[in-house]
LOKOL-724651 format. One record per atom (N, C-alpha, C): x, y, z; atom name; residue in one letter. Coordinates in steps of 0.2 Angstrom, whole numbers. Example, Ala and Ser with C-alpha at 12.3 -4.5 7.8 and 13.67 -1.06 7.14 Angstrom:
2
+-------+-------+-------+-------+------+
!    px !    py !    pz ! bator ! mido !
+-------+-------+-------+-------+------+
!    66 !   -28 !    39 !     N !    A !
!    62 !   -22 !    39 !    CA !    A !
!    66 !   -16 !    39 !     C !    A !
!    64 !   -11 !    35 !     N !    S !
!    68 !    -5 !    36 !    CA !    S !
!    64 !     0 !    39 !     C !    S !
+-------+-------+-------+-------+------+
This chain:
169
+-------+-------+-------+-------+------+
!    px !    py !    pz ! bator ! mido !
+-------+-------+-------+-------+------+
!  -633 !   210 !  -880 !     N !    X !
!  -630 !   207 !  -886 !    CA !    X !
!  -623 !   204 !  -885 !     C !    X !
!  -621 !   198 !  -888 !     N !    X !
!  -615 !   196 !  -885 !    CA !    X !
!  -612 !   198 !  -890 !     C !    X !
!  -603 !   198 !  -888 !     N !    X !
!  -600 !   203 !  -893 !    CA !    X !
!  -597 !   197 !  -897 !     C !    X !
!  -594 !   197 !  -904 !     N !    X !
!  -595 !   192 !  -911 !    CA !    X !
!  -587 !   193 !  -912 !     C !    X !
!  -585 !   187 !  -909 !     N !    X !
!  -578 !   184 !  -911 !    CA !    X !
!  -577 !   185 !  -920 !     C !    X !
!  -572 !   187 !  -919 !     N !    X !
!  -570 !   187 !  -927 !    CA !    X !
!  -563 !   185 !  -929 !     C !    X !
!  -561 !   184 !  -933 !     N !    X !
!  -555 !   180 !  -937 !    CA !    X !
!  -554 !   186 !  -943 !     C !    X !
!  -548 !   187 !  -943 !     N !    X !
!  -544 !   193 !  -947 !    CA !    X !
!  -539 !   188 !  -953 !     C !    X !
!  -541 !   188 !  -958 !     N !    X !
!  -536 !   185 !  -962 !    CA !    X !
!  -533 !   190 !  -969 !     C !    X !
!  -528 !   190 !  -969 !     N !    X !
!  -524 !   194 !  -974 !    CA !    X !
!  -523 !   193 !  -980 !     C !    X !
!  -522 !   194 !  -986 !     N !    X !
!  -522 !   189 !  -992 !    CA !    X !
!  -514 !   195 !  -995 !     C !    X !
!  -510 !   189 !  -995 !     N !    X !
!  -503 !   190 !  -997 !    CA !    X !
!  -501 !   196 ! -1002 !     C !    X !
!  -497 !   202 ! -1001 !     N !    X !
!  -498 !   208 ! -1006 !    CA !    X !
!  -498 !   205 ! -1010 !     C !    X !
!  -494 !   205 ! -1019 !     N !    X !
!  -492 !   205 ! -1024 !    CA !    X !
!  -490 !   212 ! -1023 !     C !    X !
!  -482 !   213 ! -1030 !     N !    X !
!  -481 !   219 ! -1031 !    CA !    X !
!  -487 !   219 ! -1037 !     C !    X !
!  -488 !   227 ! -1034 !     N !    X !
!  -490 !   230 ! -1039 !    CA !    X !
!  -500 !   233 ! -1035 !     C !    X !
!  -502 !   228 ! -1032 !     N !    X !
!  -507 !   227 ! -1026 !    CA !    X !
!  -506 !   228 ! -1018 !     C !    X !
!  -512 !   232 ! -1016 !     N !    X !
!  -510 !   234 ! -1008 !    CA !    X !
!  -515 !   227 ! -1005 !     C !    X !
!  -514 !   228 !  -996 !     N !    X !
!  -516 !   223 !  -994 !    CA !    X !
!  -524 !   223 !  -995 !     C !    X !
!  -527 !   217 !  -995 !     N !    X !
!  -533 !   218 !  -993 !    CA !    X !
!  -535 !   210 !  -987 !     C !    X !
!  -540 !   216 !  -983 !     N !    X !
!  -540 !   213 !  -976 !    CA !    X !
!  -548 !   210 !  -976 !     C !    X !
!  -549 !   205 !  -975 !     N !    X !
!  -556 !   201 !  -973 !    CA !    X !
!  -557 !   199 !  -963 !     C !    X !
!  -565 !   200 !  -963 !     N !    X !
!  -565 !   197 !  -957 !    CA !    X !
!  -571 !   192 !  -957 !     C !    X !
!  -570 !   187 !  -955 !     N !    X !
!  -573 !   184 !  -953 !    CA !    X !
!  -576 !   179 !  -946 !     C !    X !
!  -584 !   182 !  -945 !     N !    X !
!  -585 !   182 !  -938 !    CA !    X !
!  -584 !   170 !  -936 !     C !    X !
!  -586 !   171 !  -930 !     N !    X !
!  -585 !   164 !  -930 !    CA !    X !
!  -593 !   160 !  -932 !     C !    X !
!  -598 !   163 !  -932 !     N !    X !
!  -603 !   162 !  -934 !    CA !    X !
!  -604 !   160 !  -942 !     C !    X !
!  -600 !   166 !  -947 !     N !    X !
!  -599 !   164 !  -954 !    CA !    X !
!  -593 !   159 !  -955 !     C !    X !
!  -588 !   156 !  -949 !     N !    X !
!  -583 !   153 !  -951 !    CA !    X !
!  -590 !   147 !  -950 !     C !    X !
!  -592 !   146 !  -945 !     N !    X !
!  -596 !   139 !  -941 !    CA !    X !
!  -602 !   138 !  -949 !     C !    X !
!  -605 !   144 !  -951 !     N !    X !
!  -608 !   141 !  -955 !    CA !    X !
!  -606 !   139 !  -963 !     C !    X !
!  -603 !   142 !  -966 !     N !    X !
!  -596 !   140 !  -970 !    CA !    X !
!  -594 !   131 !  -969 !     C !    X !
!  -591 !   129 !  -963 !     N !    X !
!  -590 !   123 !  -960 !    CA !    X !
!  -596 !   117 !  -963 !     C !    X !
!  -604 !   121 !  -959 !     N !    X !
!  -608 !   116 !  -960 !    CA !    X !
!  -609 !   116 !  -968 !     C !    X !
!  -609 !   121 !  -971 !     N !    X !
!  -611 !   121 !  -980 !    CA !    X !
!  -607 !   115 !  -984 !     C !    X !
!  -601 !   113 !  -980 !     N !    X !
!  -596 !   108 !  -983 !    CA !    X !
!  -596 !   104 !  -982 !     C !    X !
!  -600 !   102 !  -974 !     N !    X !
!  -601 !    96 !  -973 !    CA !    X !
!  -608 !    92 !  -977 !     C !    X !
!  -611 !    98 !  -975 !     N !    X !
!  -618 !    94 !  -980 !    CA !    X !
!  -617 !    94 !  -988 !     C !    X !
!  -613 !    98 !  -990 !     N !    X !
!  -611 !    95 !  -997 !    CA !    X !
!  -608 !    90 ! -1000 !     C !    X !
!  -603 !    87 !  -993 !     N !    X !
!  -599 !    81 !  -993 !    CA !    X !
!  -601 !    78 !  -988 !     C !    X !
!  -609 !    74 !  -986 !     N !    X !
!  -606 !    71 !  -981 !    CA !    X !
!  -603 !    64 !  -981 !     C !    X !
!  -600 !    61 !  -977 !     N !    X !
!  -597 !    53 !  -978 !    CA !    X !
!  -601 !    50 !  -976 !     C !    X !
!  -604 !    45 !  -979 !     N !    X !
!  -607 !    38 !  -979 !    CA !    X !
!  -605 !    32 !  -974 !     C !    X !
!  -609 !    31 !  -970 !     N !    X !
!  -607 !    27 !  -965 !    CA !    X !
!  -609 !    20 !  -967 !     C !    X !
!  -606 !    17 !  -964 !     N !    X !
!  -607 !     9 !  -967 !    CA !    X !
!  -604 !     3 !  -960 !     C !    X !
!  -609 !    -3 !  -962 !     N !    X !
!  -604 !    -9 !  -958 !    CA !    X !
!  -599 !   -12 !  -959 !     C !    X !
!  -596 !    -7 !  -962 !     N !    X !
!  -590 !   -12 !  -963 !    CA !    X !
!  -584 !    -9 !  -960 !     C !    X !
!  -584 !    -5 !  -958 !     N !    X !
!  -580 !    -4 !  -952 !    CA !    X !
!  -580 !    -6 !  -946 !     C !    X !
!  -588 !   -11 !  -946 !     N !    X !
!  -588 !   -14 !  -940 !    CA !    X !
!  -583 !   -20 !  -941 !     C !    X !
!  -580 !   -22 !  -933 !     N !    X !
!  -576 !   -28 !  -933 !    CA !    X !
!  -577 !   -36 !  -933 !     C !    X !
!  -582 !   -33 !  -931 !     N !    X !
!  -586 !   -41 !  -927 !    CA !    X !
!  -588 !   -47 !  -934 !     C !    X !
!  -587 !   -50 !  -936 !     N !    X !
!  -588 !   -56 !  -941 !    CA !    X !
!  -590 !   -60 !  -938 !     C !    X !
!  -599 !   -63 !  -944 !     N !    X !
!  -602 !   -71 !  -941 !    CA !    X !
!  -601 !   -76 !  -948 !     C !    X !
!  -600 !   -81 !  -944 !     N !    X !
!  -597 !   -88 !  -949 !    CA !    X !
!  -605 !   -93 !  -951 !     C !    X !
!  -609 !   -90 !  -944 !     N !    X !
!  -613 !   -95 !  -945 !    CA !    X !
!  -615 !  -100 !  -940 !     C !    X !
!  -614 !  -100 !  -938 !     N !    X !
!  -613 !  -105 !  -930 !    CA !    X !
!  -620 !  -103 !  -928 !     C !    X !
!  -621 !  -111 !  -927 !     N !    X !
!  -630 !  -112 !  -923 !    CA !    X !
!  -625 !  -112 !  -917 !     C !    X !
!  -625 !  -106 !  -912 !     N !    X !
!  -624 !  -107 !  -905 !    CA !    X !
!  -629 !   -99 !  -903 !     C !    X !
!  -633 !   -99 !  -899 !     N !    X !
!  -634 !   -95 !  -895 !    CA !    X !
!  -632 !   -89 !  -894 !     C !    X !
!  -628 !   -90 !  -891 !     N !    X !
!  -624 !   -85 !  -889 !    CA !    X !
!  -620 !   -80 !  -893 !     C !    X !
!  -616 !   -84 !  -897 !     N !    X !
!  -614 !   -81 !  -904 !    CA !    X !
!  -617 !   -76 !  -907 !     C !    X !
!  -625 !   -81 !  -911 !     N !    X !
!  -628 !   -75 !  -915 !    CA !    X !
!  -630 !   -70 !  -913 !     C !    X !
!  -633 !   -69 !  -906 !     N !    X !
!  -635 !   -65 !  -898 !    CA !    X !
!  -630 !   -58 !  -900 !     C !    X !
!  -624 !   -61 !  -898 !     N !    X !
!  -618 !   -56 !  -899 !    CA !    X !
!  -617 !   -51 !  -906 !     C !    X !
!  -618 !   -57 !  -910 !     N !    X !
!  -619 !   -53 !  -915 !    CA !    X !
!  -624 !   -48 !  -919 !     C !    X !
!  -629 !   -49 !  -916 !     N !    X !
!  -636 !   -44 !  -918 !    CA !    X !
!  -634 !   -39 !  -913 !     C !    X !
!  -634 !   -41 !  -906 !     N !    X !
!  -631 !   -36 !  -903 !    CA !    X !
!  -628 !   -30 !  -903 !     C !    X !
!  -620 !   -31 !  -907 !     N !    X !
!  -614 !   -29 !  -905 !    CA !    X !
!  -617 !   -24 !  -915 !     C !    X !
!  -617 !   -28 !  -918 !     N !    X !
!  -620 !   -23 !  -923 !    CA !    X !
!  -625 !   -18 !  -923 !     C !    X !
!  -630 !   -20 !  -920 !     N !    X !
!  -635 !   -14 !  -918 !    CA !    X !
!  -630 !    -7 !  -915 !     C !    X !
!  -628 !   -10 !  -912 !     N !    X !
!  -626 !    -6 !  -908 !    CA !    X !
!  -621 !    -1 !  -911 !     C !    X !
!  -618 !    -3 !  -916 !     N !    X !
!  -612 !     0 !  -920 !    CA !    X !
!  -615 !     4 !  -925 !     C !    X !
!  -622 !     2 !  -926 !     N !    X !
!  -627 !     5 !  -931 !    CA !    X !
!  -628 !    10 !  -929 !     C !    X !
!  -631 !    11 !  -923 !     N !    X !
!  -633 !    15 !  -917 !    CA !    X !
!  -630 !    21 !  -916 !     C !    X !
!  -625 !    17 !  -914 !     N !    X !
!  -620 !    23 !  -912 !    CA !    X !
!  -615 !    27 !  -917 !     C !    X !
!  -615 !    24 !  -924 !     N !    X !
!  -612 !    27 !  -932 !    CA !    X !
!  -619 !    31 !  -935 !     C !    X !
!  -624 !    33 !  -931 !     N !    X !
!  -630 !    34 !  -937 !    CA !    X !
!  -632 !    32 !  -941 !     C !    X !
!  -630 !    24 !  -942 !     N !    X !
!  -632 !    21 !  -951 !    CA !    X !
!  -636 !    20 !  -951 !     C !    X !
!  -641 !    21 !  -958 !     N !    X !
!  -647 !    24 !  -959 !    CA !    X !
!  -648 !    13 !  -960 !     C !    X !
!  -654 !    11 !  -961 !     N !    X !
!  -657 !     4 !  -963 !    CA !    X !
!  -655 !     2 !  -969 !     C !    X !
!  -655 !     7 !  -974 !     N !    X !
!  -653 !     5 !  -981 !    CA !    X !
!  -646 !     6 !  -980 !     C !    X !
!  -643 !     6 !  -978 !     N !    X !
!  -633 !     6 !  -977 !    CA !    X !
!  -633 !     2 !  -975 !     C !    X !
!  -635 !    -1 !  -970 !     N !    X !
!  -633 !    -5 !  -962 !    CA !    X !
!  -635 !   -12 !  -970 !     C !    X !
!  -641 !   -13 !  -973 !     N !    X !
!  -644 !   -18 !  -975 !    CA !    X !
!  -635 !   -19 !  -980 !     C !    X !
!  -635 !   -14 !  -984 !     N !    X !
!  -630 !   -15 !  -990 !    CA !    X !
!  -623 !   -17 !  -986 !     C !    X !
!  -622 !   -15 !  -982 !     N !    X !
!  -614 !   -16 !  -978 !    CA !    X !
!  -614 !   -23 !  -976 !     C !    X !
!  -621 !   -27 !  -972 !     N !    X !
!  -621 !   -34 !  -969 !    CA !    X !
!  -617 !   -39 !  -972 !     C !    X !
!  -618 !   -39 !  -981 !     N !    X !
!  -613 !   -44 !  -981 !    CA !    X !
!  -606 !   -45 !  -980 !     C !    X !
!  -603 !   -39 !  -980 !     N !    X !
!  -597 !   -38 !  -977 !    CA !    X !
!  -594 !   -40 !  -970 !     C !    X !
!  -599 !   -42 !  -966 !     N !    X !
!  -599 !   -45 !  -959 !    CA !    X !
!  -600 !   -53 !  -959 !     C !    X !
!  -604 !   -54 !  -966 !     N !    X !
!  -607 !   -61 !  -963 !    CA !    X !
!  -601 !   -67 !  -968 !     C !    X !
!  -599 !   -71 !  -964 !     N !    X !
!  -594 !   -76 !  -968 !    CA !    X !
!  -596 !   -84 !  -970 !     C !    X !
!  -593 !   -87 !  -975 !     N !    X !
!  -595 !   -94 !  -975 !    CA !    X !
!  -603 !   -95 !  -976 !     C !    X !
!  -605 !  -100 !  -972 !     N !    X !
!  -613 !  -102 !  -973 !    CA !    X !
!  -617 !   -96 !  -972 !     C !    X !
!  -615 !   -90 !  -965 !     N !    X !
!  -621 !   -87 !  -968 !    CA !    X !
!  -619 !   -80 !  -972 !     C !    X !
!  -614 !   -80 !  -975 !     N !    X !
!  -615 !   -77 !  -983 !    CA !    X !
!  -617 !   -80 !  -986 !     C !    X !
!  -619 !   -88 !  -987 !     N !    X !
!  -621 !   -89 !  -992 !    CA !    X !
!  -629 !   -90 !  -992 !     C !    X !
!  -631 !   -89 !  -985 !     N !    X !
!  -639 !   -89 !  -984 !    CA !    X !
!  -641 !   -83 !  -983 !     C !    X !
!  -639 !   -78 !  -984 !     N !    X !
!  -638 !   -71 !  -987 !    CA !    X !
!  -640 !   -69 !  -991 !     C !    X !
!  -634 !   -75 !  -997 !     N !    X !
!  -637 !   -70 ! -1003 !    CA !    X !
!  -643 !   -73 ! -1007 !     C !    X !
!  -645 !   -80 ! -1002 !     N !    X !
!  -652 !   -82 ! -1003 !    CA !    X !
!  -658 !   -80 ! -1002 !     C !    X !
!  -658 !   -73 !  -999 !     N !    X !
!  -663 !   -71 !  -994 !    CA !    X !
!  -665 !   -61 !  -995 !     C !    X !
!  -657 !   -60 !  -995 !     N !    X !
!  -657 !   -53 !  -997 !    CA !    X !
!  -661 !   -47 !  -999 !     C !    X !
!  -665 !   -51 ! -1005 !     N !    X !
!  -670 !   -48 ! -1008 !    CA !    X !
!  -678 !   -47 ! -1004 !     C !    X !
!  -674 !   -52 !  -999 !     N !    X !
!  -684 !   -51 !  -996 !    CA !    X !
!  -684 !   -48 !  -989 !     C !    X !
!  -678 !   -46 !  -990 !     N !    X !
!  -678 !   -40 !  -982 !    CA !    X !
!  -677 !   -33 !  -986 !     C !    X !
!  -683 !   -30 !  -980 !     N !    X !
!  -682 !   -25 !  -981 !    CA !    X !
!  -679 !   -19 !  -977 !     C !    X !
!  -680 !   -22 !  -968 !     N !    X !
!  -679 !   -17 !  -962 !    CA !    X !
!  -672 !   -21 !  -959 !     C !    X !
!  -667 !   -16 !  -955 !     N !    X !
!  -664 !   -19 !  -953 !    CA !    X !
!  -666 !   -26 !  -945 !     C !    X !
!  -671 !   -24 !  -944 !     N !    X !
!  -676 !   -26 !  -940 !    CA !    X !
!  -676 !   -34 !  -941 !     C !    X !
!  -678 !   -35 !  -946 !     N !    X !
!  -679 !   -39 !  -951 !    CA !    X !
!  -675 !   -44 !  -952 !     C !    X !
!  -669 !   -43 !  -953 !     N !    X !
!  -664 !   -44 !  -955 !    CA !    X !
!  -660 !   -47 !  -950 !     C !    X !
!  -662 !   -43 !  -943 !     N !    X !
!  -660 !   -45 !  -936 !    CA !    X !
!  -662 !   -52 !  -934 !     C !    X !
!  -671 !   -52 !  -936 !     N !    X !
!  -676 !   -57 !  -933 !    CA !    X !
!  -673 !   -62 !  -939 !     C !    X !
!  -672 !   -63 !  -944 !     N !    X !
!  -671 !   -67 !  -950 !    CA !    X !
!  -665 !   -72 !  -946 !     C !    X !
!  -660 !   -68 !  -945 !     N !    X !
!  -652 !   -69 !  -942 !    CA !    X !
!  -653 !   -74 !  -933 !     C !    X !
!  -657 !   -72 !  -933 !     N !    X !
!  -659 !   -76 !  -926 !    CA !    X !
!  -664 !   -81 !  -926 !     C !    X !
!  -670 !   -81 !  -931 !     N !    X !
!  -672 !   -88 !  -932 !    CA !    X !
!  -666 !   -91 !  -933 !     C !    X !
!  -665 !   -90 !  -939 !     N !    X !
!  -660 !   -97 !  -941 !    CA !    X !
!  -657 !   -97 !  -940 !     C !    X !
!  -652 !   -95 !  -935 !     N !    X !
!  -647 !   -99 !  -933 !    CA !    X !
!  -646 !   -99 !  -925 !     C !    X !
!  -651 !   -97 !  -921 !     N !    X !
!  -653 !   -96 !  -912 !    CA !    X !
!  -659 !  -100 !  -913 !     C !    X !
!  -662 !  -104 !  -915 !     N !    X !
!  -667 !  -107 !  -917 !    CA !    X !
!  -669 !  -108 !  -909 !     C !    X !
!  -674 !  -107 !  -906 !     N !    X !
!  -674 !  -108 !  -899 !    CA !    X !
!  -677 !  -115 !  -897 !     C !    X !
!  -676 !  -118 !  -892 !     N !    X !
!  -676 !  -126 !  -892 !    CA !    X !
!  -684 !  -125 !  -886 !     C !    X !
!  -685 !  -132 !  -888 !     N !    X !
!  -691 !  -131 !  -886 !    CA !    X !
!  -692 !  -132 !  -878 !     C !    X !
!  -696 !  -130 !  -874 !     N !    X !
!  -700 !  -131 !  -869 !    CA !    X !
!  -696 !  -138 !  -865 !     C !    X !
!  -697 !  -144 !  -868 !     N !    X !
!  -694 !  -149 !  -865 !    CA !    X !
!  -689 !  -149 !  -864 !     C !    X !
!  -684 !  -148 !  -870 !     N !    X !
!  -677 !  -148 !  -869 !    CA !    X !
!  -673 !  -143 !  -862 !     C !    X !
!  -677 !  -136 !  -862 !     N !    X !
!  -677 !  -133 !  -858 !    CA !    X !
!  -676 !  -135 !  -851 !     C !    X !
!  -684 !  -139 !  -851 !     N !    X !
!  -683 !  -143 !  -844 !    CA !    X !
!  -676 !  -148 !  -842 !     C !    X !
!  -677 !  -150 !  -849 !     N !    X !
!  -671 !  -157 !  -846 !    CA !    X !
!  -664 !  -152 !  -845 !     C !    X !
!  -662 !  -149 !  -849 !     N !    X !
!  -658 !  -143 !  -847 !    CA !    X !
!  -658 !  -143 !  -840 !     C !    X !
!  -662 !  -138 !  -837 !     N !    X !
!  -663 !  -137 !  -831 !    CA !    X !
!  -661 !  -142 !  -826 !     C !    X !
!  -665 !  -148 !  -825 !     N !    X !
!  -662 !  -152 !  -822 !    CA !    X !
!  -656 !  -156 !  -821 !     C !    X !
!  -655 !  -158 !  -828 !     N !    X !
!  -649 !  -163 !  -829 !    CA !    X !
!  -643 !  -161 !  -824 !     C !    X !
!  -643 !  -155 !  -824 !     N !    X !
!  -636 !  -156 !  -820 !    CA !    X !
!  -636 !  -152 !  -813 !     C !    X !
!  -632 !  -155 !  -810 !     N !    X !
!  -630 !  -153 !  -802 !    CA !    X !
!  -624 !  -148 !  -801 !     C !    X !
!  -625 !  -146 !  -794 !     N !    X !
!  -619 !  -142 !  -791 !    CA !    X !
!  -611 !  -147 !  -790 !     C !    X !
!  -606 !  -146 !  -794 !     N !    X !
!  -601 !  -151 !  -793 !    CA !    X !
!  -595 !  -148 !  -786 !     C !    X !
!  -592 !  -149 !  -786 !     N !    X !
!  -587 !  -147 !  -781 !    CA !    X !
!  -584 !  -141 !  -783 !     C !    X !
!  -580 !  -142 !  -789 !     N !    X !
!  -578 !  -134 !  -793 !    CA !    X !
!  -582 !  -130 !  -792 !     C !    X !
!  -589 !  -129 !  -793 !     N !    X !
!  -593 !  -123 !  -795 !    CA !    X !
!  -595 !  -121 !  -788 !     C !    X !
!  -595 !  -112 !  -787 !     N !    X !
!  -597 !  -109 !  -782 !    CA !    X !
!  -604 !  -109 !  -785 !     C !    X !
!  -608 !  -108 !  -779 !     N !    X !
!  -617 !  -106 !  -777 !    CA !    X !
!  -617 !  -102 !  -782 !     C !    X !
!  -616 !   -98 !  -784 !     N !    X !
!  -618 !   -92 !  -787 !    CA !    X !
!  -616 !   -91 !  -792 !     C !    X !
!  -613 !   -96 !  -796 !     N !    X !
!  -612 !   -96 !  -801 !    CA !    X !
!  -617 !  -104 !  -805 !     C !    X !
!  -617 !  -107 !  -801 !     N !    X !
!  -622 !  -113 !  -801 !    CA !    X !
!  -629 !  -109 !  -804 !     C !    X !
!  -634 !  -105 !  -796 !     N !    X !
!  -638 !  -101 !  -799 !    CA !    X !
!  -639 !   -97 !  -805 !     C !    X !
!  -634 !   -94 !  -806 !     N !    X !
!  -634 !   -91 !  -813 !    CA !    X !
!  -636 !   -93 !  -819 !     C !    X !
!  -631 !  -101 !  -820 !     N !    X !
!  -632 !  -104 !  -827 !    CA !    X !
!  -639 !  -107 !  -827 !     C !    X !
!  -643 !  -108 !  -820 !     N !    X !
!  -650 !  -111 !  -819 !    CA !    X !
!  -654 !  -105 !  -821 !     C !    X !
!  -654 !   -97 !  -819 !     N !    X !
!  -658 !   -94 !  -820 !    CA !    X !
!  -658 !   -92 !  -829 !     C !    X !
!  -650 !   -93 !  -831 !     N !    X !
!  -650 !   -91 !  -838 !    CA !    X !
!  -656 !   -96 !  -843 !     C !    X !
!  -657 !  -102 !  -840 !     N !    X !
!  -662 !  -108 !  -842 !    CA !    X !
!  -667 !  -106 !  -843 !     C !    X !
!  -670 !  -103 !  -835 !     N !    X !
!  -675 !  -100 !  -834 !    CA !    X !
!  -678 !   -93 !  -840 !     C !    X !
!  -673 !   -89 !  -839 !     N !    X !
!  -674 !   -85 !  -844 !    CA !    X !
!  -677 !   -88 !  -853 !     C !    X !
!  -676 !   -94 !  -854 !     N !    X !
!  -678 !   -97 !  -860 !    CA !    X !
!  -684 !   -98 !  -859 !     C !    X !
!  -684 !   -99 !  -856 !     N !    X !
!  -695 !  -103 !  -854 !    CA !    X !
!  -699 !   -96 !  -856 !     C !    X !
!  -705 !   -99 !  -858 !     N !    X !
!  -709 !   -92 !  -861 !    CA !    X !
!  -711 !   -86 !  -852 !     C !    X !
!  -711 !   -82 !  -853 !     N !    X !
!  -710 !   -77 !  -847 !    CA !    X !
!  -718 !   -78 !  -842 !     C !    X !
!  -719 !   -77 !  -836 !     N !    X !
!  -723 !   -82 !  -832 !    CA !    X !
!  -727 !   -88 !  -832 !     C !    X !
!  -723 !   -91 !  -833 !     N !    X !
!  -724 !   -97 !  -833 !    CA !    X !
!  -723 !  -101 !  -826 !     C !    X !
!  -718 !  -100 !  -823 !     N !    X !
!  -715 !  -101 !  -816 !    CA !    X !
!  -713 !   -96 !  -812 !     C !    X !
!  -713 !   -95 !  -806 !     N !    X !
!  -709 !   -91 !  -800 !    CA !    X !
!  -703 !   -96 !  -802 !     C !    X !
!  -700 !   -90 !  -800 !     N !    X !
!  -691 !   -93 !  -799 !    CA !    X !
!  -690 !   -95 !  -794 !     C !    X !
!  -691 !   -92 !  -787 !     N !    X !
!  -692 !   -95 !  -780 !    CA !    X !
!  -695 !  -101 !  -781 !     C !    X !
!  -699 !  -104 !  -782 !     N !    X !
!  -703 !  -113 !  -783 !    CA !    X !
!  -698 !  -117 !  -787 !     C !    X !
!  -693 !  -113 !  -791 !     N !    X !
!  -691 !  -119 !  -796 !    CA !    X !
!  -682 !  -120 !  -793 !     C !    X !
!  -681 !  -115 !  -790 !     N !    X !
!  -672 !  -114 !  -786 !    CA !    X !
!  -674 !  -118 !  -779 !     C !    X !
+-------+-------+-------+-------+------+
C-alpha cells in the first residue's frame, strides 16, 4: 500500500480558543478540486478563435478556414452546439449575412462545415480543371518542383482515379 501524502493546515488561534489541526490527504485535496471544477465548469466557445471569414469565394481561404476552426474546436473540446452558437462571431460581412440566412437549418457542426464550403469553395468543373492544367508552362523564374506542384495541386481537383499522374506529368 502506497504511503498517503498529506497536507497539515492550521486554523489561526483566537484568544480564548486552542489550536485546531486538520489533515488533509492529497487524494481529499485532488477530489475537493474535481468537485469545483464540475460545479463551475467554463464554457468553451469560438470565439476565442482568431481566424475571421469575410467571405471570399477563393479556395484556399474558406479550406483554411474550416480547417484552422475545426481544429481549435478540437483541440478546446467544444461540444457542436457551442462551436454552432460561437460561428457567428467568426464569420464577417457577406458571410454573416448568409449566416443568419441559414442558421436555422444546421444542425451539426459538420454541416455547417459542408454548408461553408459549398458556397463559397464551389468546385469548378472538370473542364475548367483541364484548361487549368494545361494553360500554362514552365517560365524561366519557376524551379521544376515547384512547377510540378501547382500541376499536381490541379490534379488533386479532378475526381480521384480518373488519371495516373505519371500519364498526365
Amino acid at each position: 500500500m502506497s504511503p498517503r501524502k498529506s497536507l497539515k493546515t492550521a486554523t489561526p488561534s483566537t484568544p480564548g480558543t486552542s489550536d485546531v489541526s486538520q489533515s488533509l490527504t492529497t487524494d481529499d485535496l485532488r477530489m475537493i478540486l474535481n468537485d469545483l471544477r464540475e460545479s463551475n465548469p467554463k464554457r468553451k466557445s469560438l470565439c476565442e478563435c482568431v481566424i475571421k471569414f469575410y467571405g471570399e469565394k477563393d479556395t484556399r481561404i474558406v479550406k483554411d478556414f474550416v480547417r484552422t476552426t475545426t481544429i481549435f474546436k478540437d483541440v478546446e473540446h467544444i461540444s457542436d452546439n457551442d462551436a454552432l452558437i460561437g460561428l457567428p462571431a467568426l464569420l464577417k460581412g457577406c458571410a454573416a449575412e448568409w449566416w443568419n440566412g441559414i442558421y436555422k437549418k444546421v444542425d451539426t457542426w459538420k454541416e455547417a462545415c459542408e454548408l461553408i464550403l459549398k458556397t463559397f469553395a464551389p468546385k469548378k468543373p472538370n473542364s475548367e480543371l483541364y484548361f487549368e492544367l494545361f494553360m500554362g508552362c514552365q517560365d524561366n523564374n519557376m524551379n521544376t518542383e515547384e512547377f510540378i506542384c501547382k500541376k499536381r495541386a490541379i490534379l488533386a481537383k479532378l475526381p480521384p482515379d480518373r488519371h495516373d499522374e505519371e500519364n498526365w506529368i
